[in-house]
C-alpha positions in Angstrom: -9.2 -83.2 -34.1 -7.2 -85.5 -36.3 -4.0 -85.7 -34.6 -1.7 -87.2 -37.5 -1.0 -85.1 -39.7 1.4 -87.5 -42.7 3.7 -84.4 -43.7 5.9 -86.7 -45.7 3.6 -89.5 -47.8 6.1 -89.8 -50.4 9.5 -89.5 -48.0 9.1 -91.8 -45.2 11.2 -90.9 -42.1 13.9 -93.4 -41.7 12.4 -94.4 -37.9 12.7 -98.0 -36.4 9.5 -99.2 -35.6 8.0 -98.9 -32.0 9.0 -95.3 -31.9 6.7 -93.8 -29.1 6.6 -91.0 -27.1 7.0 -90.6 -23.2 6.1 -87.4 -20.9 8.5 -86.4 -18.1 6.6 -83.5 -15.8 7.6 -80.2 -15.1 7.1 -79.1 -11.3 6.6 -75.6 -10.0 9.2 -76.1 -7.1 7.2 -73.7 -4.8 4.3 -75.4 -4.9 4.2 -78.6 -6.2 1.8 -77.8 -9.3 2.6 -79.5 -12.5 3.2 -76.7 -15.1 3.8 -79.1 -18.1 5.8 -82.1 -19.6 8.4 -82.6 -21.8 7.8 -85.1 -25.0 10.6 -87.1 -24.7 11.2 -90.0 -28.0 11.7 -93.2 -27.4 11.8 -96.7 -29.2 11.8 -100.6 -28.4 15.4 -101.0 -30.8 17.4 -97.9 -30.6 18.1 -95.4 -27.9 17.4 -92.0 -28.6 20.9 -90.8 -29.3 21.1 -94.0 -31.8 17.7 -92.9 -33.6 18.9 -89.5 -34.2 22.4 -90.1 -35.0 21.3 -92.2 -37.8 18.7 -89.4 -39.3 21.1 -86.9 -39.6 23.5 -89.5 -41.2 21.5 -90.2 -43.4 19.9 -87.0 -44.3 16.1 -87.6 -43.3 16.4 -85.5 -39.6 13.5 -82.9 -40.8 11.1 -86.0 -41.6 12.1 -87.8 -38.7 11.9 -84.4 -36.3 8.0 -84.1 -37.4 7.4 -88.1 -36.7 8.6 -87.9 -33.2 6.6 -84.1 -32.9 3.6 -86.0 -34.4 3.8 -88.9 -31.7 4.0 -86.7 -29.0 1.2 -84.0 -29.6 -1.3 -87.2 -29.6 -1.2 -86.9 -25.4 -2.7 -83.0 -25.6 -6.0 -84.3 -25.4 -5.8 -85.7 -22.0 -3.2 -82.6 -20.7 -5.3 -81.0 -17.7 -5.8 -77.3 -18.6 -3.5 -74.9 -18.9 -0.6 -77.6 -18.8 2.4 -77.0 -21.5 3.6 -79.7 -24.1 7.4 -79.1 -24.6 8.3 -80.4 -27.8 11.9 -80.8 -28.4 13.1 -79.6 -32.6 16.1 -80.2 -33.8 17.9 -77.1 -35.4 17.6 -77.9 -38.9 13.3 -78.4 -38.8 12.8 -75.0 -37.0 15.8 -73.5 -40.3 14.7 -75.6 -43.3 11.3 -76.5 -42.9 9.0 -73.8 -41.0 8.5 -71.2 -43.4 5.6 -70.3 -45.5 4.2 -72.9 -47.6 6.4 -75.9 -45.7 5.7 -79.3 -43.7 6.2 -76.3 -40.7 3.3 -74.3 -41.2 0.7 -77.1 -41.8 2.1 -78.6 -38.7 1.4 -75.4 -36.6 -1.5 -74.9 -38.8 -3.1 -78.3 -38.0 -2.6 -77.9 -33.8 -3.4 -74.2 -34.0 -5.9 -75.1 -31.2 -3.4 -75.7 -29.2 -1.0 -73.3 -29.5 -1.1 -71.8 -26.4 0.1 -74.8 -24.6 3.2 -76.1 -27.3 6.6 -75.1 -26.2 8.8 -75.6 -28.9 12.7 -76.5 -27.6 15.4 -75.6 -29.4 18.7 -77.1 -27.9 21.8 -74.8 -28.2 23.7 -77.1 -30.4 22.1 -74.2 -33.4 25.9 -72.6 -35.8 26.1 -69.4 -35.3 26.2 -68.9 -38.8 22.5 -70.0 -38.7 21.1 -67.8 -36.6 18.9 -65.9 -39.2 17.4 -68.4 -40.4 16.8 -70.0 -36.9 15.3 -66.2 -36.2 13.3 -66.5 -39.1 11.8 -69.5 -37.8 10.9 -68.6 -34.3 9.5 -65.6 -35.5 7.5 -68.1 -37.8 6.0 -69.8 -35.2 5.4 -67.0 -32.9 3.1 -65.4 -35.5 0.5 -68.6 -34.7 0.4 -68.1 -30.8 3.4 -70.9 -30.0 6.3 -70.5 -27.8 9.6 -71.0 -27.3 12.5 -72.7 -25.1 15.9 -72.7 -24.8 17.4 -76.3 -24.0 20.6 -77.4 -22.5 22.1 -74.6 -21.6 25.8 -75.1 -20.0 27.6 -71.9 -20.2 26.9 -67.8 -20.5 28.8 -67.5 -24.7 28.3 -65.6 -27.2 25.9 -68.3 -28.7 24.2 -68.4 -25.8 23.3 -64.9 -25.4 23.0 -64.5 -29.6 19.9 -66.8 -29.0 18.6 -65.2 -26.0 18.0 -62.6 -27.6 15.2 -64.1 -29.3 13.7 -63.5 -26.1 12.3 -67.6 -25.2 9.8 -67.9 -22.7 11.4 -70.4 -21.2 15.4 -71.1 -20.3 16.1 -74.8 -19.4 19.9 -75.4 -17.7 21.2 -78.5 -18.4 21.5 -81.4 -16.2 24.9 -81.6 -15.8 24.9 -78.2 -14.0 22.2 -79.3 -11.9 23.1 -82.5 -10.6 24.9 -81.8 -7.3 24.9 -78.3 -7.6 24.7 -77.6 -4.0 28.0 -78.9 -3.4 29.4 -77.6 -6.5 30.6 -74.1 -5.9 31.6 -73.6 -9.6 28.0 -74.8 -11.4 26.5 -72.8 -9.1 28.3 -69.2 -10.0 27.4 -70.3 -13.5 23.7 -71.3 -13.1 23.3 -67.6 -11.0 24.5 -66.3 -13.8 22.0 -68.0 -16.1 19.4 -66.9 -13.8 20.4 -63.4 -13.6 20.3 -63.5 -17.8 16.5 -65.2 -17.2 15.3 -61.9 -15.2 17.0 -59.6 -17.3 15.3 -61.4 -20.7 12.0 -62.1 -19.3 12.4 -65.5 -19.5 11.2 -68.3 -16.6 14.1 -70.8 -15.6 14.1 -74.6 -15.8 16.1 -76.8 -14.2 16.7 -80.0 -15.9 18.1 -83.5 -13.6 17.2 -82.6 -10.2 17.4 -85.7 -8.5 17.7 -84.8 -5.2 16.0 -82.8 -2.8 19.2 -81.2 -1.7 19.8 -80.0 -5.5 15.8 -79.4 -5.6 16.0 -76.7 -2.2 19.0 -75.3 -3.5 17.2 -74.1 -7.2 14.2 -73.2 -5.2 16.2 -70.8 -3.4 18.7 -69.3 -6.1 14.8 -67.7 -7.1 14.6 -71.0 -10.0 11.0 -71.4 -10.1 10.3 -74.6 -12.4 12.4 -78.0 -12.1 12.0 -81.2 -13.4 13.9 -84.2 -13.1 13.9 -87.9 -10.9 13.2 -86.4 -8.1 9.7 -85.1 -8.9 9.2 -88.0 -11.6 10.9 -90.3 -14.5 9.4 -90.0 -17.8 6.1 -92.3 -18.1 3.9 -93.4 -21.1 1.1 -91.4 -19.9 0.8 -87.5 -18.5 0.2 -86.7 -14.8 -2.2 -84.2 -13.4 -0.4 -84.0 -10.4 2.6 -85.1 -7.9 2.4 -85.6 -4.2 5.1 -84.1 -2.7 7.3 -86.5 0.0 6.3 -86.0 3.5 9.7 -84.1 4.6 8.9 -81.5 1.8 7.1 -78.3 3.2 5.3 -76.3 0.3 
């Protein structure tokens, strides 16, 4: 399988050059098992916040979304079976551009092979006053066998629960909630709550930045079953099959 696809030969995204793609794992805190990675974009000039800062200034996000997409689904190949590709979309790609007869449906299109295994992320930065069309979208991309995940959680909201009810496979909490939760008596009323939203949706919990193995037992035993963050492993150019655990950790 040819695994560029050039969605935009006329429209070049406005990327700096160098822009590659690295894959931080996701760990099945039970067990150890990797479940999947996240695609996470990166370049030699600009930090990630820079890179997409400037597309949205100046207008070329969509184009730039599909390039960093595009760069990361180039890995799948050497993903052991059964592992998940999380690839993060910004808000306006999943509205504007995955519909019928858009760069979204050759994309999912192209990779159908795959679909199984690609987890698009949706971050809850999404209006409210966009939510139709964001349903239109996931809906979209369900209809070809792909799922979805809801990134960067930080609160239970209205916006929050508006787009769980688009029922995502997967609910990720953000990082800030996670680092030091087990001495943090406030993040952690708010991530049982999260969790208590996950069984009542169907939805399996992330936890995003666990960095220690305090904050990794504590997850584990609010009934969180996937984590990722430092303490498992940092981001790396290449996927990993698997992660030995450290020697005080009993599985």
């Amino acid at each position: 399988m040819d695994f560029f696809v050039n969605l935009f030969k006329k429209h070049k995204p406005d990327m700096p050059s160098g822009v590659y793609s690295v894959y931080q794992p996701i760990i099945d805190v039970a067990t150890w098992d990797v479940i999947g990675h996240e695609a996470l974009a990166r370049s030699e000039k600009e930090t990630p916040v820079e890179m997409f800062h400037k597309s949205y200034k100046k207008g070329t996000i969509v184009s730039s979304d599909f390039y960093c997409m595009e760069a990361a689904v180039k890995a799948l190949p050497t993903f052991p079976e059964g592992q998940y590709l999380f690839l993060n979309i910004e808000p306006p790609t999943l509205k504007e551009a995955f519909a019928a007869g858009k760069e979204g449906e050759m994309f999912l299109k192209h990779f159908r092979a795959y679909s199984d295994r690609i987890v698009f992320e949706l971050t809850e930065s999404v209006k409210r006053s966009d939510f139709e069309f964001i349903k239109k979208g996931v809906r979209f991309i369900r209809a070809l066998g792909y799922r979805l995940a809801l990134d960067d959680l930080t609160e239970i909201g209205a916006k929050t629960l508006q787009l769980a009810s688009l029922r995502p496979e997967f609910l990720k909490i953000d990082l800030h909630l996670i680092r030091g939760i087990a001495n943090n008596n406030l993040n952690q009323q708010i991530v049982r709550e999260m969790v208590h939203l996950g069984r009542m949706n169907g939805s399996e919990m992330i936890a995003e930045g666990v960095e220690t193995r305090e904050d990794c037992d504590f997850v584990r035993n609010m009934g969180i079953r996937y984590s990722q963050g430092y303490y498992f492993a940092k981001p790396g150019r290449n996927p990993v099959s698997f992660l030995q655990p450290p020697k005080d950790t009993q599985v």
